[in-house]
Every structure is written in C-alpha cells, then in structure tokens.
C-alpha positions in Angstrom: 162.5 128.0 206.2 165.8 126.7 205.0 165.9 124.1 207.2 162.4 122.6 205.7 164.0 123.2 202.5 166.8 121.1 203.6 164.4 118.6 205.0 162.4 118.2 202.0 165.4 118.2 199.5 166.9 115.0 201.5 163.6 113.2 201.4 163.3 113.8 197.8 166.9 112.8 197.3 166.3 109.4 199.1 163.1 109.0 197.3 164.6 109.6 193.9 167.8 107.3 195.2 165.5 104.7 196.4 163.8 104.8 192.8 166.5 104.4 190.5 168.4 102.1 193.3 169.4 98.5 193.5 166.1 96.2 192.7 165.6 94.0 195.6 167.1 90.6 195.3 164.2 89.3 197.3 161.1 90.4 195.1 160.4 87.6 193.6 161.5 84.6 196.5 159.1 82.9 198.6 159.0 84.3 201.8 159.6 82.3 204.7 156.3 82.3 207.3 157.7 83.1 211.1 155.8 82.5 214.2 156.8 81.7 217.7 159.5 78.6 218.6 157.9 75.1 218.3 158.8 72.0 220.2 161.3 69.7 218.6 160.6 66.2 218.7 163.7 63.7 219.2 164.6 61.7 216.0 162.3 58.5 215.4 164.1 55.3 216.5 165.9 53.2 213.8 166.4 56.8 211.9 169.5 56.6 209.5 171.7 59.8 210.2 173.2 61.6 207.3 176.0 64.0 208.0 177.0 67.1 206.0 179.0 70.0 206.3 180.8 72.9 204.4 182.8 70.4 202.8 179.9 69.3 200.7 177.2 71.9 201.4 176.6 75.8 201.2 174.6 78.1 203.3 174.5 81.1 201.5 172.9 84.6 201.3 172.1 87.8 199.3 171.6 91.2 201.3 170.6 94.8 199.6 170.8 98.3 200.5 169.7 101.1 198.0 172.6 101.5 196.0 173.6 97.6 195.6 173.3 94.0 197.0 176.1 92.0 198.7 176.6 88.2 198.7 177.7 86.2 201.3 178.0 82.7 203.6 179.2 80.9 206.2 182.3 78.8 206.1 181.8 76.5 209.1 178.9 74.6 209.7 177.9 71.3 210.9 174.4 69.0 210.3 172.3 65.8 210.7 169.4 64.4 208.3 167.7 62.0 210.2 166.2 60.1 207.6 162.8 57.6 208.5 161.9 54.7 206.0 163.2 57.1 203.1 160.2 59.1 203.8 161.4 63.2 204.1 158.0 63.7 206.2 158.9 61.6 208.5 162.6 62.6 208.4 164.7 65.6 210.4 167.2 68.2 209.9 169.7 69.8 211.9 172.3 72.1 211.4 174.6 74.2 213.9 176.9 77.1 212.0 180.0 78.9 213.5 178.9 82.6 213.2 181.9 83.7 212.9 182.8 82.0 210.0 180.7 84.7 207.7 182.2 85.9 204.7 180.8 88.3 202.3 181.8 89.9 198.8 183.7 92.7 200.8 186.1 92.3 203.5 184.6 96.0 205.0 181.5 94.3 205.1 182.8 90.9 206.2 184.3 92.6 209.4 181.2 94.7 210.0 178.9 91.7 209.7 180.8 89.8 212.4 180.2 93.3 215.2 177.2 93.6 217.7 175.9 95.5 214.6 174.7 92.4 213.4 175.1 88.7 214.1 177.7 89.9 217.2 179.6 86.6 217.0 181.2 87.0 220.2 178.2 87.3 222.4 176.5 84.5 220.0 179.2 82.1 218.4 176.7 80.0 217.2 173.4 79.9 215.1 170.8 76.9 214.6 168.1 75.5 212.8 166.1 72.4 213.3 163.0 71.1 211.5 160.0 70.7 213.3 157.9 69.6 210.3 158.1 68.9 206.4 155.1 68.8 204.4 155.0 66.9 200.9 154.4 69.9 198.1 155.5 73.4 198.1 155.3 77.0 196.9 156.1 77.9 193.5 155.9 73.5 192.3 159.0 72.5 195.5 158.6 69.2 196.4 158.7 69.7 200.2 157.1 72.7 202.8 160.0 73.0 205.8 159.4 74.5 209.1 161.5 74.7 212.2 163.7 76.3 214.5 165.8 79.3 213.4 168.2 81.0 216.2 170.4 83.7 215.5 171.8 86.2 217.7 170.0 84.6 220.3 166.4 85.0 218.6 164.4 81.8 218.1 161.8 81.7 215.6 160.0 79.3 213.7 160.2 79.8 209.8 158.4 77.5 206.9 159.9 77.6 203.7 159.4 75.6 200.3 162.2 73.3 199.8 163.1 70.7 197.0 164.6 67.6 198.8 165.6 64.6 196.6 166.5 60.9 198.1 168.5 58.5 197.4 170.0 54.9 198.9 172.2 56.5 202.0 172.0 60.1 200.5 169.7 63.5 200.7 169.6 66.4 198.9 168.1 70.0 200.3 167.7 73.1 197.6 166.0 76.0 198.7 166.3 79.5 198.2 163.4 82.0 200.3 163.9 85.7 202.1 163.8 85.5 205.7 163.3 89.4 207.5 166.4 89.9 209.3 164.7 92.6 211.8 163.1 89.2 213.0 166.3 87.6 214.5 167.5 91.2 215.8 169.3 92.2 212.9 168.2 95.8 213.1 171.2 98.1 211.8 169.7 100.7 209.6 172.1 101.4 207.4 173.4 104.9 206.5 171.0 107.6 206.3 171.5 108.0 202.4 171.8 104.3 201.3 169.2 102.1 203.8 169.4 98.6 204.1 166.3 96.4 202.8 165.1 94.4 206.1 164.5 90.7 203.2 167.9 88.9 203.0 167.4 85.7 200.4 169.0 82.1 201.8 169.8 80.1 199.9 170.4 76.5 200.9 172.5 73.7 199.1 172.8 70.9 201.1 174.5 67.2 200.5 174.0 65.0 203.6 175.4 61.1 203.1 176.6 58.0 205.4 179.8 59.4 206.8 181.8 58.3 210.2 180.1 60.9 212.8 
C-alpha cells in the first residue's frame, strides 16, 4: 500500500510539475513533415554557387524540458546555394556542420550535448542537409516550402519546412524557423525522471550565401 501511495504521489507530482512547467517553445512553429531519404539530384549545369558559412550565417536551436528551455547552435559549418536563372525552385542547398562545434546556454549542457547521449560527435563528426525540392508559397504566408535531406547521428530523413528565401544579384537569403522531433534522428535521452525533456526542438535558420572564392 505505501508503495502505490508513493507511485501515485510521483505521478501527481510530475503531472502538477508538467502543468505549471516551462511552455513549449515549439507550440506555435510549423512543424517540419518527415518521411523516408529522397534522391538528390546533382546541381543544374550553368548553376551559380553561393557560399556561406558561420561567418555570415547561424544555425540555431531552442530545446525544452519541464522546468525550462535551453538555447543553442553550432559554430562550424559550411554550405552551397546553387542558384538556377535566379529562380529558388529551381535552385539547391547544401550545408555540412561540424557536430562538435555545438554550444548551448550552459557549459553542463554543452558537454552533455556533445556525449553518445545525444548527437555522439565522435562516432558522428558531422551532420548534413541537402534540398531535394522547394516549392513557391509556404505555411503561415513564407515565400518558399523546403524539403530535403537531414542526417544526424547517422539518421537520414527527409524534412519539408516553410522557408522565406529572398534573392538578389550574386546573393540569397534563407529564414526559417520550424520544430523538427529529435526522437526522429535518434536523439532519444529522456531526461531525468522529474524534469522530462519535450521530444520538438525549434531550428531556426539564418542563412547569408554570396559570390565568395570556394
């Protein structure tokens, strides 16, 4: 008997934590569609690359557990915009981060970030996305629809997210900011018993991609 009691005094305690706990940073984002890996096609000939990196750019991200949220990104990354008659349908994106080059709000967390907990930087020292597709016209009025490849921690997945990508003479500009579930890319840590992580984590892209020397 006191054993159930304690059993049904934690699960109130959670519920009641869970209740009056952080609100989810990822409510109100679009949330990115996954499905199974799609086939890349090569970049059109006569495509005009556009280069960025974290020198110009920012991949970031917002995690939550019960009790508060976390921000974070990654420090090192390279990409490619493969731009087509100034036409972002017809266009490309690449992009290939450093894992290991995650930061976050808390050095605690940085560190446990970087274990085989989660992205296990080690074992996978590198994560990548390339488009497979962009669609004119978007959730929630973005001008663009984006899917493609997403591997982390070895796990390749296609994801479509709204995106607002603006053009210019030798420049592009990507904004977009959707929640991807983490438990898709193997990202399955629970969290402590009393203070559970939420599976959404928002992204939140900023990317600046211009004629520079490769």
């Amino acid at each position: 008997m006191t054993s159930m009691r304690t059993a049904l005094g934690l699960t109130l305690g959670l519920s009641l934590l869970a209740a009056v706990g952080c609100e989810d940073p990822a409510k109100n984002k679009p949330k990115a569609e996954v499905a199974a890996p799609m086939t890349a096609a090569a970049p059109a000939a006569g495509a005009e690359t556009l280069r960025f990196s974290a020198a110009d750019s920012k991949l970031q991200f917002v995690g939550a557990k019960v009790t508060g949220q976390h921000e974070g990104s990654f420090g090192t990354f390279t990409g490619t915009v493969s731009l087509v008659g100034g036409d972002a349908t017809k266009s490309q994106v690449t992009v290939e981060i450093d894992a290991a080059s995650i930061t976050s709000d808390n050095p605690k967390l940085t560190g446990h970030l970087k274990n085989a907990d989660f992205f296990d930087v080690e074992k996978f020292p590198k994560a990548r996305f390339e488009s497979t597709g962009i669609k004119a016209g978007g959730e929630k009025g973005a001008t663009h629809t984006v899917t493609g490849n997403l591997e982390i921690r070895g796990q390749k997945k296609s994801i479509t997210f709204p995106a607002n990508i603006k053009l210019e003479s030798g420049k592009a500009s990507v904004d977009a900011e959707f929640s991807i579930n983490r438990k898709d890319f193997g990202l399955n840590y629970p969290g402590k018993v009393d203070d559970l992580i939420r599976d959404d984590v928002v992204i939140k892209l900023s990317i600046r991609a211009a004629q520079r020397p490769s």
